[in-house]
C-alpha positions as CSV (number, residue, x, y, z in Angstrom):
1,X,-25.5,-33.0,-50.7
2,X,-22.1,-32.9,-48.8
3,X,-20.5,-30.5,-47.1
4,X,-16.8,-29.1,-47.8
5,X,-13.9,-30.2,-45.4
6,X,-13.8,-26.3,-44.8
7,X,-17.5,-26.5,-43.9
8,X,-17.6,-29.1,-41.2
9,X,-14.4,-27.5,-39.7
10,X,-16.8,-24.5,-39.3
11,X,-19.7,-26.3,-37.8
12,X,-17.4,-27.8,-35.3
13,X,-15.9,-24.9,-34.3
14,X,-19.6,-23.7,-34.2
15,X,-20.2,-26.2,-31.7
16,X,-17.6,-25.7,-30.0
17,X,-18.0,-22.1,-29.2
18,X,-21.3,-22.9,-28.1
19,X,-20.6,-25.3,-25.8
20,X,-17.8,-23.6,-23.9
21,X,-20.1,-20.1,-23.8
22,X,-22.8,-22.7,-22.4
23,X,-20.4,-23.9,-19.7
24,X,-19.6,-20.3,-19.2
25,X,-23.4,-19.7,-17.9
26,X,-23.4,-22.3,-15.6
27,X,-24.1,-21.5,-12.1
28,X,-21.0,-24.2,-11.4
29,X,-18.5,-22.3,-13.6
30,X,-19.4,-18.9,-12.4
31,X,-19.1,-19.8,-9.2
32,X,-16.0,-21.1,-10.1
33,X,-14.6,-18.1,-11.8
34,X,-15.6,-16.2,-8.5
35,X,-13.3,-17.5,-6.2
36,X,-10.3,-15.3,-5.4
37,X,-6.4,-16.8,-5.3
38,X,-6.0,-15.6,-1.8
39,X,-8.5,-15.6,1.1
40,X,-8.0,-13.0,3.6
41,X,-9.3,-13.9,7.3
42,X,-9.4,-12.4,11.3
43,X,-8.4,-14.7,13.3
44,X,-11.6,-16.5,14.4
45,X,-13.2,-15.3,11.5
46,X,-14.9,-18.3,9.1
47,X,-15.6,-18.0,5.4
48,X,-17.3,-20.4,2.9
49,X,-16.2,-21.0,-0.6
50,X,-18.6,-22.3,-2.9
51,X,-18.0,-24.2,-5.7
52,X,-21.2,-25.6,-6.9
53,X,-19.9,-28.5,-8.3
54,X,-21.6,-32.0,-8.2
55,X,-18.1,-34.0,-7.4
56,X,-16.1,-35.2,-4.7
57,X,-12.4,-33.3,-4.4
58,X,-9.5,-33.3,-2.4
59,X,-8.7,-30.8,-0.5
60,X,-5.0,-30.2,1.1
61,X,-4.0,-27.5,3.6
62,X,-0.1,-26.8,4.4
63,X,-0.1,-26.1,7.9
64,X,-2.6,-27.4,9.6
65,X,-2.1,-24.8,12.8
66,X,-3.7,-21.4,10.4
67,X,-7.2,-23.1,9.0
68,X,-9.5,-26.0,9.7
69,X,-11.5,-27.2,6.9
70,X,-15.2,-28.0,7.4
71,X,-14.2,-28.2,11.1
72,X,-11.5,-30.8,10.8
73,X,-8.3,-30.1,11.4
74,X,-6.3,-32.4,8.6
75,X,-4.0,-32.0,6.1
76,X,-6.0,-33.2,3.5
77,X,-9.8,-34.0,3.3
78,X,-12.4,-35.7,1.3
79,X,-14.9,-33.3,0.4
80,X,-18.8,-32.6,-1.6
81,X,-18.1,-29.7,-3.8
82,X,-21.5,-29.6,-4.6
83,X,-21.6,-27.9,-0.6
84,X,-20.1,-24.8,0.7
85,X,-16.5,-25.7,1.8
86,X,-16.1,-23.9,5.1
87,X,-12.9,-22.8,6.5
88,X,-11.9,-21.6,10.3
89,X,-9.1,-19.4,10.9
90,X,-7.0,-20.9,13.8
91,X,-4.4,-18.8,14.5
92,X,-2.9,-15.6,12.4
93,X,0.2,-16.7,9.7
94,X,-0.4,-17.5,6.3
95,X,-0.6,-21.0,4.3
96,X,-2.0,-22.7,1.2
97,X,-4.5,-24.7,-0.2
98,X,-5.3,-26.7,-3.1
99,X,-8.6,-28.5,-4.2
100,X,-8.0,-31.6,-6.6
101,X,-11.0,-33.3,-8.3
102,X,-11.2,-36.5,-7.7
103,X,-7.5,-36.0,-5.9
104,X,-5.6,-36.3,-9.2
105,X,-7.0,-33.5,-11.2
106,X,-6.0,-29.7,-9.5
107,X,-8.6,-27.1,-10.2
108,X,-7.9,-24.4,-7.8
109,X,-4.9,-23.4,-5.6
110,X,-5.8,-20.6,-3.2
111,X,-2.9,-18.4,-0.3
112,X,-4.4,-18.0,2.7
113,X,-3.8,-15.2,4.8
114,X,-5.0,-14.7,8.3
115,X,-4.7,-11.4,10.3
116,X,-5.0,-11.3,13.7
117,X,-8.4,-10.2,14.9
118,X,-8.9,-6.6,14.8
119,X,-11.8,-5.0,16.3
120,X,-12.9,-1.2,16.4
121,X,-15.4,0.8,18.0
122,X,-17.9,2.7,15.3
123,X,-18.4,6.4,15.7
124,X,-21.2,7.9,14.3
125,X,-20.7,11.3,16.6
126,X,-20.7,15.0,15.0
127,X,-17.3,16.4,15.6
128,X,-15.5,19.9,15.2
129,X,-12.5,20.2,13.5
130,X,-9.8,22.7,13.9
131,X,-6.6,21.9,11.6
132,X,-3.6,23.8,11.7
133,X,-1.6,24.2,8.7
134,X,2.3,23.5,8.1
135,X,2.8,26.2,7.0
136,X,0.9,29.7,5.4
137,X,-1.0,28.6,2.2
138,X,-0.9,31.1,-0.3
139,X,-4.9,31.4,-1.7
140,X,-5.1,34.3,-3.4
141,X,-2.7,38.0,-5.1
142,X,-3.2,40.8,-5.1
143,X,-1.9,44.6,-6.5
144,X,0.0,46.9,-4.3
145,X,-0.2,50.4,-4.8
146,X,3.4,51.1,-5.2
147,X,3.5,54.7,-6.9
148,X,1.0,56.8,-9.1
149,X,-0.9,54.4,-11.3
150,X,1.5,51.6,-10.8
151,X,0.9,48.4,-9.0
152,X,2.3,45.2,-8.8
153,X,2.1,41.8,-6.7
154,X,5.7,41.0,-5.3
155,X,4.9,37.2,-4.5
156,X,3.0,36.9,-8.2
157,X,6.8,38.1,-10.2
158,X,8.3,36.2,-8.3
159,X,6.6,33.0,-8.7
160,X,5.3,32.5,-5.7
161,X,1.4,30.5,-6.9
162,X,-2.0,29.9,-5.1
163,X,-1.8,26.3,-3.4
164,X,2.2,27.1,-2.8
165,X,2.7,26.5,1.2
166,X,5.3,28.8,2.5
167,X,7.1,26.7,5.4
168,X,10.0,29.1,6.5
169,X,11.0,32.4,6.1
170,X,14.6,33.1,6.2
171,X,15.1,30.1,6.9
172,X,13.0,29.9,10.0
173,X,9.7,27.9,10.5
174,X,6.4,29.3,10.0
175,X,2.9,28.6,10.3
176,X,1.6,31.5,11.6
177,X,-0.3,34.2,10.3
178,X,0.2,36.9,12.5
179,X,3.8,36.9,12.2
180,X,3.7,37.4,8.6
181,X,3.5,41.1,8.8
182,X,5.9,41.6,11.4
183,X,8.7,39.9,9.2
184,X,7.3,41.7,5.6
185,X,7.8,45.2,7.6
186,X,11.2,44.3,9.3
187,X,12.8,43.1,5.3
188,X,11.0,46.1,3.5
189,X,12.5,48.9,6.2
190,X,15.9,47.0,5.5
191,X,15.2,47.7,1.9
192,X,16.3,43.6,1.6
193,X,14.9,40.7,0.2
194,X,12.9,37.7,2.0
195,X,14.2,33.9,1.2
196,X,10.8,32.0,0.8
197,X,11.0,28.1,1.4
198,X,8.0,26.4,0.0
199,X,6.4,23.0,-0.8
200,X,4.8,22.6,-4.3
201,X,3.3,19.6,-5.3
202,X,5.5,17.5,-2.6
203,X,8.7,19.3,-4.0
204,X,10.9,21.9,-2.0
205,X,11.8,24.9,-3.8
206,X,12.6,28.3,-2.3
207,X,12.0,31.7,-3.9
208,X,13.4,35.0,-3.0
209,X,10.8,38.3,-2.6
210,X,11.6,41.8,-2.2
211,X,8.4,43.4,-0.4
212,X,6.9,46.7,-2.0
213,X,5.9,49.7,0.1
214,X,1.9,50.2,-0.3
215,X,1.6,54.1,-1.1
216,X,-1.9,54.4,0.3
217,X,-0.9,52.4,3.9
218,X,2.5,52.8,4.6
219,X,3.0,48.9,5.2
220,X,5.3,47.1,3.5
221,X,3.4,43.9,1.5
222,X,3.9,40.6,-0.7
223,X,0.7,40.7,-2.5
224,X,-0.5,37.7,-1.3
225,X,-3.6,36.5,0.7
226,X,-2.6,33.6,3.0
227,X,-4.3,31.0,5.5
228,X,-2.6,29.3,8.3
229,X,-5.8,27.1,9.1
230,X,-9.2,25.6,8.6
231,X,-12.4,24.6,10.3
232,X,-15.6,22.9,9.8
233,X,-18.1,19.9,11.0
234,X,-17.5,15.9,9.9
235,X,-18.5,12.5,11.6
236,X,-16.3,10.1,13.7
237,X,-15.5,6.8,11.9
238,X,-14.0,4.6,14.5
239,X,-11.9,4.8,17.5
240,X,-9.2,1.5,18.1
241,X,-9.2,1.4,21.6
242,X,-6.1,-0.7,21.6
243,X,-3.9,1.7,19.6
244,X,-6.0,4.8,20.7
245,X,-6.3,5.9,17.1
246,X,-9.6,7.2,15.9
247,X,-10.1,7.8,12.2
248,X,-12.8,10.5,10.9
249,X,-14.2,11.9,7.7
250,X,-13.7,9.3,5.0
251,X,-12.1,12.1,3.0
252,X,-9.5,14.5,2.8
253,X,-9.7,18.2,4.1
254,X,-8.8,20.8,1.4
255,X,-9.0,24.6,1.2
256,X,-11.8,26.2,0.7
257,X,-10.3,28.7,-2.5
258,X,-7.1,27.0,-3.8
259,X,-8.6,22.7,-3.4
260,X,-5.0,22.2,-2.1
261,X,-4.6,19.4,0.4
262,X,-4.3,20.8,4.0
263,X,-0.5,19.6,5.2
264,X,-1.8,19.2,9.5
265,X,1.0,21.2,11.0
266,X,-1.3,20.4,14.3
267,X,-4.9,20.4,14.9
268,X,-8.0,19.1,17.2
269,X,-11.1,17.4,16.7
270,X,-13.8,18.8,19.6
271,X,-17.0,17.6,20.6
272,X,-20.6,19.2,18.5
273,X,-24.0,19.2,18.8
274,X,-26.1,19.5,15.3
275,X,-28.1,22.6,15.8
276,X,-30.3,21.9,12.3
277,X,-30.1,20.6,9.1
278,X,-30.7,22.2,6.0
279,X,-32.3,19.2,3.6
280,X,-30.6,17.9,0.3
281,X,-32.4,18.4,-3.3
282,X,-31.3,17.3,-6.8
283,X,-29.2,20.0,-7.4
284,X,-28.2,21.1,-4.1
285,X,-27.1,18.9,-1.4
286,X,-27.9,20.0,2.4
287,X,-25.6,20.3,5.4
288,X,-25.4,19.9,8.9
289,X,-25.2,23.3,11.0
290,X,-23.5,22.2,14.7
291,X,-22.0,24.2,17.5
292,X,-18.5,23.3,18.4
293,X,-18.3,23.1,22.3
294,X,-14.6,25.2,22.6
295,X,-14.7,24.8,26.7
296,X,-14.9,21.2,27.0
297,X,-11.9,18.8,26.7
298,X,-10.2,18.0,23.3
299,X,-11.2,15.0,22.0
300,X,-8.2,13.9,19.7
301,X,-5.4,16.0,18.0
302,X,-5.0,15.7,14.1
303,X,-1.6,13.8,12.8
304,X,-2.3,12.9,9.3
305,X,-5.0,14.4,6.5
306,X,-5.2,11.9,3.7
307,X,-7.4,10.9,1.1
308,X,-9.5,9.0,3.4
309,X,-9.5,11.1,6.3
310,X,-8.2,13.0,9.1
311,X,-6.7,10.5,11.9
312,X,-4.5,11.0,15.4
313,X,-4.3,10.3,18.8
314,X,-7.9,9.8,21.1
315,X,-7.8,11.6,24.8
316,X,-11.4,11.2,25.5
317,X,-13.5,8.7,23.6
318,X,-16.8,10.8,22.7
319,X,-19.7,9.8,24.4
320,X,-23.4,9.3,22.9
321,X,-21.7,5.8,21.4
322,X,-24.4,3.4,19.6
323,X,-22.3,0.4,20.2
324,X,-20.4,0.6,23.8
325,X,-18.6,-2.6,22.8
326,X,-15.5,-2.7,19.3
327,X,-16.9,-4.7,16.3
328,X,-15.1,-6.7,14.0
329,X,-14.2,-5.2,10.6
330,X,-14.3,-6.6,7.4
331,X,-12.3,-6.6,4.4
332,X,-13.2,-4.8,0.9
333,X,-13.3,-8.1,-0.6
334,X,-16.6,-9.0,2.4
335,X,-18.9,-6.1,1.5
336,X,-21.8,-6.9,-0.7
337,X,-24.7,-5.6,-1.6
338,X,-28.2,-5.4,0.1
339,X,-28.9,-3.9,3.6
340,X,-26.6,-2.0,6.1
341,X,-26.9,0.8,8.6
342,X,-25.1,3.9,9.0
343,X,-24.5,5.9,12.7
344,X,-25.0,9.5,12.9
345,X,-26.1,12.0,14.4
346,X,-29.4,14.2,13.0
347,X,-30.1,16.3,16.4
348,X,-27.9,17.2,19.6
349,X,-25.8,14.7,20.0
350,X,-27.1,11.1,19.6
351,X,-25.9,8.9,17.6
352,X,-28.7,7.0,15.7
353,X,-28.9,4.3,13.5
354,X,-30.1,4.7,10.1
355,X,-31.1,2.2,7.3
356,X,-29.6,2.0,4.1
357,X,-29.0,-0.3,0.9
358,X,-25.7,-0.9,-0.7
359,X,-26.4,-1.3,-4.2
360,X,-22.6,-2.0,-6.0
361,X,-19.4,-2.2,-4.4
362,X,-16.4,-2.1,-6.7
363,X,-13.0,-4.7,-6.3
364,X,-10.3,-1.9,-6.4
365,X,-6.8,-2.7,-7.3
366,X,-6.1,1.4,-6.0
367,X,-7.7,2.6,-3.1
368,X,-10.5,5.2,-3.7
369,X,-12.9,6.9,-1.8
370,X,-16.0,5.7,-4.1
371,X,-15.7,1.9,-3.8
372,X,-18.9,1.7,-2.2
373,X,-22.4,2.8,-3.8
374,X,-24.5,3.6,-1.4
375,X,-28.3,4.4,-1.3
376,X,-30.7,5.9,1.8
377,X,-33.8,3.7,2.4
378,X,-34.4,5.2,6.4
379,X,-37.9,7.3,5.9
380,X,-36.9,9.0,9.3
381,X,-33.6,10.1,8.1
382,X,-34.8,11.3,4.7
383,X,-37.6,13.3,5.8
384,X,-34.9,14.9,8.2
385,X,-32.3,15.1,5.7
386,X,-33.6,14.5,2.3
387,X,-30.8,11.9,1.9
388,X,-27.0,12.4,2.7
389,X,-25.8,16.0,3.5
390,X,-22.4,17.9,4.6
391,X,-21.3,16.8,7.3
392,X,-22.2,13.4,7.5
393,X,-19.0,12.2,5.8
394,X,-17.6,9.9,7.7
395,X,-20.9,8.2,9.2
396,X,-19.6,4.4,9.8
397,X,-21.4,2.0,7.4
398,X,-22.2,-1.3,9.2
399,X,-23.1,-4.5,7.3
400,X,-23.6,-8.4,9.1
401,X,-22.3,-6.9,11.9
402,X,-19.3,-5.8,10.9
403,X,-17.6,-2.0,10.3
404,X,-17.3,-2.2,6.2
405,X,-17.1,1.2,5.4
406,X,-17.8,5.5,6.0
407,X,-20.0,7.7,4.5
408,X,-17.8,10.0,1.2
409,X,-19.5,11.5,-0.9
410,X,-23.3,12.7,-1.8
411,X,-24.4,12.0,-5.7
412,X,-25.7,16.0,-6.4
413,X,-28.4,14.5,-8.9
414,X,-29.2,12.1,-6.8
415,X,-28.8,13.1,-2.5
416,X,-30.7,9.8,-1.6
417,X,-27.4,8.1,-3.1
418,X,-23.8,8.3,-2.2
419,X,-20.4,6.8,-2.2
420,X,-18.7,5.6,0.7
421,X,-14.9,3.9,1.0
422,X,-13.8,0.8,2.8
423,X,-13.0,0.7,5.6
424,X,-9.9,-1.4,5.2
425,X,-8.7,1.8,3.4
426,X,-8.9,4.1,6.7
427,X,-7.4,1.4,8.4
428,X,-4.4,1.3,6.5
429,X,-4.1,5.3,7.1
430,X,-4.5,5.1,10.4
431,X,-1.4,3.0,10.7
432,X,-3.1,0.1,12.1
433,X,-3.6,-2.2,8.9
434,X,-0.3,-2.0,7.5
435,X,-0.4,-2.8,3.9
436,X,2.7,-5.0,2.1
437,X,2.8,-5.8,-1.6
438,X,-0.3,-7.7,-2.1
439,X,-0.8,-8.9,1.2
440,X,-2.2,-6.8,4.4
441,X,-1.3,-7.5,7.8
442,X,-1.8,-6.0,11.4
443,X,0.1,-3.4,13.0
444,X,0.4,-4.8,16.8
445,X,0.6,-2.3,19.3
């Protein structure tokens, strides 16, 4: 019986399906497909590529004063890529290389991109934080008694909103509470109106109010609860001795009643001592009770509140350190899974360190705060904590030696588990790893 022209065109592209999906399973391929198109290094840092392949290749570098290749320092090298090609970072600046099979055939062209060496010290120590506001965050309206059965909210017909941050009055800066009243009773006895100036959503707009006169207190009022500040308990990521920069938290302080980001209009970070710890359970996650020492020195002040932390000048390096000398960091691209440590502190003030697993890291093209899945294996620490709890976001995560990431977030469900962010992330908000287009480099002094 024969088969149709139509038929054997199918069969062959069959066959041909299979064979490339086959390819696509090898180890070799996979490996392969693996490999980035730009390697990121410290300076003295050495990473291996692997290949997999049973084949000789060339292998040609630029500029032969930024990488050695399998500790030969040559423009272009004979090479088994059946073993791992290793290459040494010389000095920082950036080059390329390019792998050709058999030295005809290219297969792989990669940018190489060294940093000079950074190194940080990891925290690990319980902190107090005291941020000061930019201005007076609206959280909350309410009704003034202005005549018999009437009440109102000036700020609330005016359009003045909960999250809204009132930055001047009249024109003049403000960030204090107390003087709120002062100015409300000086407009209302002038029977004139206030000029508010407020951020919203990252946009200036001003609104004008016209205080009412409370019937039941004789004070003149906006209708409007405010906040000037906020205050609570966190961990210390890393301190850069070098820049004297420490970073904290691994996430962003908001209020408590509006979830608006805290603009720092000032603030401090103090020293604390864990007083006890209320466990974690699926359901409710626990939380670190401390007492902030308010007579001792400052530790740090409080210059920027992002999405990965709080960060500012260091005065006086904590004590109670786990690792008296800085460690290397590494890049997102460097954390993998299997076992780590994190630093904290469960009691007092010693910093301890605690075993964990990381069981997925994610390759983010935007930085996040959950690139890292974490998961508590220390019996010490849950039997202490019954897995992460409040206040221990922040807690450096260290992996081959190396700062990779802090503590986030707690999975409710789940307290043994957790997120945690890169590290190269804080580092970038901290104004020492200065990010530019797709490649990062080091701010120097």
């Amino acid at each position: 019986m024969c088969l149709g022209l139509s038929a054997v065109r199918r069969m062959i592209g069959l066959m041909l399906v299979f064979f490339l999906w086959s390819i696509c399973l090898t180890p070799s391929f996979q490996s392969y497909a693996s490999l980035p198109s730009e390697l990121r290094l410290f300076s003295g840092q050495s990473k291996q590529l692997h290949f997999t392949m049973p084949v000789n290749a060339q292998v040609t570098v630029k500029d032969l004063d930024i990488v050695a290749i399998n500790g030969k320092v040559k423009h272009s090298l004979q090479v088994d890529l059946h073993e791992p090609l290793a290459l040494q970072s010389l000095q920082a600046g950036k080059t390329e290389m390019s792998v050709r099979l058999f030295g005809a055939i290219p297969i792989k062209t990669l940018k190489v991109n060294v940093i000079p060496d950074l190194k940080v010290i990891p925290g690990g120590q319980t902190i107090g934080v005291k941020i000061k506001s930019a201005g007076i965050l609206v959280v909350g309206h309410h009704l003034v008694t202005v005549g018999q059965g009437q009440k109102t909210s000036p700020a609330e017909q005016a359009d003045v909103r909960l999250g809204d941050l009132i930055t001047k009055v009249d024109g003049v800066r403000i960030n204090d509470v107390a003087k709120v009243a002062d100015l409300v009773n000086a407009a209302g006895k002038r029977n004139g109106e206030m000029k508010l100036t407020i951020l919203r959503n990252g946009t200036e707009i001003e609104r004008r109010i016209r205080p009412a006169l409370d019937m039941e207190e004789r004070v003149y009022r906006l209708g409007v609860y405010i906040r000037d500040s906020a205050a609570g308990v966190g961990t210390l990521t890393f301190y850069a001795p070098e820049h004297g920069i420490y970073g904290a938290l691994g996430h962003i302080i908001t209020d408590l009643d509006t979830h608006t980001p805290i603009i720092p209009g000032g603030g401090e970070i103090l020293n604390s001592s864990v007083t006890s710890i209320s466990k974690s359970q699926n359901g409710s996650p626990g939380e670190k009770r401390a007492h902030l020492f308010n007579d001792q020195k400052v530790l740090g002040n409080i210059e920027k509140n992002t999405q990965f932390g709080i960060f500012g000048k260091m005065y006086h390096p904590p004590g109670n350190a786990a690792y008296r000398e800085a460690l290397p960091v590494a890049f997102a691209e460097d954390v993998h899974n299997g076992p780590a440590q994190i630093l904290t502190v469960i009691d007092g003030q010693k910093v301890e360190k605690f075993d964990i697993e990381i069981v997925h890291t994610s390759r983010q093209n935007t930085p996040t705060t959950r690139g890292i899945v974490i998961r508590i294996t220390d019996p010490r620490l849950l039997n202490k904590t019954g897995g992460i709890v409040q206040g221990m976001s922040g807690s450096p995560i260290i992996q081959d030696g190396k700062i990779v990431g802090a503590v986030t977030h707690v999975l409710i469900n789940d307290p043994k588990s957790g997120y945690g962010c890169y590290i190269e992330w804080m580092l970038q908000d901290a104004g020492i790893l200065l990010k530019s287009g797709a490649n990062r480099e080091l701010k120097v002094g």
